[in-house]
C-alpha positions in Angstrom: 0.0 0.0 0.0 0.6 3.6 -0.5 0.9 4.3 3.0 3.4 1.9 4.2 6.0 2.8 1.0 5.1 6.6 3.0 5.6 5.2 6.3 9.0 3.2 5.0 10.2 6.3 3.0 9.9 8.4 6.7 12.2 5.5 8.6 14.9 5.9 5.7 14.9 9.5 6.3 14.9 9.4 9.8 17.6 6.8 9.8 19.9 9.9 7.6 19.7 12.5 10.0 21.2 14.9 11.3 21.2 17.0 7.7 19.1 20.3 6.8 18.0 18.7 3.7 17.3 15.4 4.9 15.3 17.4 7.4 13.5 18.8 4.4 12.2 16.0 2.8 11.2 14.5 6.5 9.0 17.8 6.4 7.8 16.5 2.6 7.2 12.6 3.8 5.9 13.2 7.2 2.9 15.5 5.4 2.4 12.8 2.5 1.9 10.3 4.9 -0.7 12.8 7.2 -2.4 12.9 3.8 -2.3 8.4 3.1 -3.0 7.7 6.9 -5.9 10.1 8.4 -5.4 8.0 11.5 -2.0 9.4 12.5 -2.8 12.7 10.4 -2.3 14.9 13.7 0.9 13.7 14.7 2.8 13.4 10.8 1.5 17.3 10.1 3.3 17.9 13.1 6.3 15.9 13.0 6.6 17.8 9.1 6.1 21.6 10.5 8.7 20.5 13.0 11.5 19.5 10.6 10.2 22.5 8.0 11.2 24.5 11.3 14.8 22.6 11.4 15.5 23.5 8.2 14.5 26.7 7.7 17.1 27.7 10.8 20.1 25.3 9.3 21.5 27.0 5.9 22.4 30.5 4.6 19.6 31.2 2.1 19.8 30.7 -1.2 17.2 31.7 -4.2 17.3 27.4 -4.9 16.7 26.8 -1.2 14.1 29.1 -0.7 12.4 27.2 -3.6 12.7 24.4 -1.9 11.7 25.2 1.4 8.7 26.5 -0.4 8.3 23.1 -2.0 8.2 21.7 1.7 5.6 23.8 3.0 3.4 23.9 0.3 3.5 20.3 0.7 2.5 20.8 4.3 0.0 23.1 3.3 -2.0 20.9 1.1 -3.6 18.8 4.1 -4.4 21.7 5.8 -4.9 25.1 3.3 -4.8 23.7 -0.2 -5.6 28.0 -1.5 -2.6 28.8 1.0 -0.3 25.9 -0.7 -1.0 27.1 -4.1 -0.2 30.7 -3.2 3.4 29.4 -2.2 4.1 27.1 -5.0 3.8 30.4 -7.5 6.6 32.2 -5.5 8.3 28.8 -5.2 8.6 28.5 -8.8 9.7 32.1 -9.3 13.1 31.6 -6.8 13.1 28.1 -8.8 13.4 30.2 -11.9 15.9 32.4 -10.7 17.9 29.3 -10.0 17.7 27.7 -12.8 21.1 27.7 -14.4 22.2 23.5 -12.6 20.7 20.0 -12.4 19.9 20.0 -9.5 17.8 23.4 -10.1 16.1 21.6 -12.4 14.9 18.7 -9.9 13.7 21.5 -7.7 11.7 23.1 -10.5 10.2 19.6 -11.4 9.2 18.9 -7.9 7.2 22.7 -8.1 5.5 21.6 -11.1 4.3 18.6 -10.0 3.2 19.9 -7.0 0.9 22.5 -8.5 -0.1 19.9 -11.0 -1.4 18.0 -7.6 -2.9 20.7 -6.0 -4.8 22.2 -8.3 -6.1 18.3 -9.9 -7.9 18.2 -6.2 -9.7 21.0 -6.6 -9.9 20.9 -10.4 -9.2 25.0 -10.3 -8.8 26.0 -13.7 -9.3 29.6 -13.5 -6.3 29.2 -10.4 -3.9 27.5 -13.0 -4.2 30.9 -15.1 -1.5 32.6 -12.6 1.0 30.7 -13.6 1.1 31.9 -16.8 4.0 34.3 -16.8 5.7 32.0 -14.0 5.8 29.5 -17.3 6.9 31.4 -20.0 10.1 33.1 -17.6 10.4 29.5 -16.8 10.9 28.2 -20.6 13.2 30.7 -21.3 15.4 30.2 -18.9 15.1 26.7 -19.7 16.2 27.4 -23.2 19.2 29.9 -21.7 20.0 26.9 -19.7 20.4 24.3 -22.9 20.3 26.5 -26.1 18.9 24.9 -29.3 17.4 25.8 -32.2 13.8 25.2 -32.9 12.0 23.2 -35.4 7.9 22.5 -36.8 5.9 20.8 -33.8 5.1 17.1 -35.3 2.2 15.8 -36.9 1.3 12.6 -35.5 -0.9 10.2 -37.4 -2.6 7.1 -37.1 0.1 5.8 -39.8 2.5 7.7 -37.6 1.7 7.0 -33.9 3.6 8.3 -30.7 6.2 5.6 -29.1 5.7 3.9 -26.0 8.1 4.8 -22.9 8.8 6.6 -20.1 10.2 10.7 -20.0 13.8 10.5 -20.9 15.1 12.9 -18.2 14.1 15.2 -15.6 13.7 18.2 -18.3 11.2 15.8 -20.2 9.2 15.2 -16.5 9.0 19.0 -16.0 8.0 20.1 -19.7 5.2 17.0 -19.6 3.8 18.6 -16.2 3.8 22.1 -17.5 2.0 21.1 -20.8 -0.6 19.0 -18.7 -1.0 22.1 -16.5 -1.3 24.7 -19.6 -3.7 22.5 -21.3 -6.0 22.0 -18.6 -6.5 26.2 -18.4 -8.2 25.6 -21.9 -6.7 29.3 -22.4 -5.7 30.1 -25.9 -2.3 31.9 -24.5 -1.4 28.7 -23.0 -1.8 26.5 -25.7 0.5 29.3 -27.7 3.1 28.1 -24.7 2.5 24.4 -25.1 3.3 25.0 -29.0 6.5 26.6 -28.0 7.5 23.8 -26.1 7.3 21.2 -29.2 9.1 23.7 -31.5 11.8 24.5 -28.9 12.6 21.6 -27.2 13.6 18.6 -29.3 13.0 16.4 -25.6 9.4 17.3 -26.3 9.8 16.2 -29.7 11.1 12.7 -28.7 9.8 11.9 -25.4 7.3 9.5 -25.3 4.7 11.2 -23.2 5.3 14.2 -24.5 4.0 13.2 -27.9 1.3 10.8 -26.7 -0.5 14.1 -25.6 0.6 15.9 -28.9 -1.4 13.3 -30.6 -4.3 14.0 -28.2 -4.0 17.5 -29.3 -3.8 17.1 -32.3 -6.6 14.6 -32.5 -8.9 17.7 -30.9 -7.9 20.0 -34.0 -4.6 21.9 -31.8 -1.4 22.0 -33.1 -1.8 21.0 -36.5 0.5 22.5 -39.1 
């Protein structure tokens, strides 16, 4: 079950410590499992504020760790204020982006995406997921600052020219399929502009297999066609 891989993850962690950003991601498992285990939901929330505290006091700030102690407490946030926890993940990605020049940036900036790809699923807020419009675009360029390329014509997939079947190749792939699920699901015209600039900018986009599994989808509805 779900909750004993949270409850297992937790031990592991706790079995690392001493470590600000082990103490992080105790802040991050502790309010997964509040969220898999009403039963001990008291007690995990706050056994995760506790280590958020730890390691907010433990480093000299940084514009990537603030991002992800954002991460952390938006996390937190979502079994208790899932309006508050969105509000946080939009300033988490903006540090994120002003980060963004390593790999490990890059993890950070998928773990913000998916998050608000979470929250705003449980509450199916589409007029919400229109704030992070702007918060995307600076995001995609400094994506294409951080690996240059030129672009090229989105696809056309076909039924005599199907996507692949796979997994996303990298974490670069994992964040661009999260963004395009969240633009999409604003049904905004602007954000479908965005979602075209990720398959003519990116060649990942152009290759990853869930990437262009939802290009066909697109595509299938009448977007992106040539």
């Amino acid at each position: 079950q779900m909750r004993d891989v949270a409850r297992m993850r937790v031990e592991l962690l706790l079995a690392k410590l001493p470590g600000a950003q082990v103490e992080l991601e105790l802040c991050k498992a502790f309010a997964n499992l509040a969220q898999l285990d009403p039963g001990s939901a008291a007690g995990a929330l706050a056994q995760a504020a506790h280590y958020l505290s730890l390691a907010k006091a433990a480093t000299d700030s940084t514009a990537l760790w603030e991002a992800s102690i954002k991460v952390a407490e938006a996390t937190l946030r979502m079994a208790q204020d899932l309006e508050a926890s969105k509000a946080i993940l939009l300033k988490a990605l903006e540090d994120a982006i002003d980060a963004l020049e390593t790999q490990e940036a890059l993890q950070v900036t998928y773990d913000i995406v998916e998050a608000i790809h979470r929250t705003h699923e449980r509450t199916d807020d589409r007029q919400g997921l229109q704030k992070y419009h702007g918060a995307f675009k600076a995001m995609l360029e400094a994506l294409r600052r951080l690996s240059p390329e030129k672009c090229s014509d989105v696809p056309s997939l076909t039924a005599a020219c199907p996507p692949p079947e796979g997994e996303a190749p990298n974490v670069l792939a994992m964040v661009l399929e999260r963004v395009v699920l969240v633009l999409v699901a604003t049904g905004q015209e602007k954000d479908l502009e965005l979602v075209k600039r990720i398959y003519q900018c990116f060649r990942v986009a152009r290759e990853s297999p869930p990437l262009l599994q939802m290009l066909a989808m697109l595509q299938s509805s009448g977007h992106l066609l040539k």
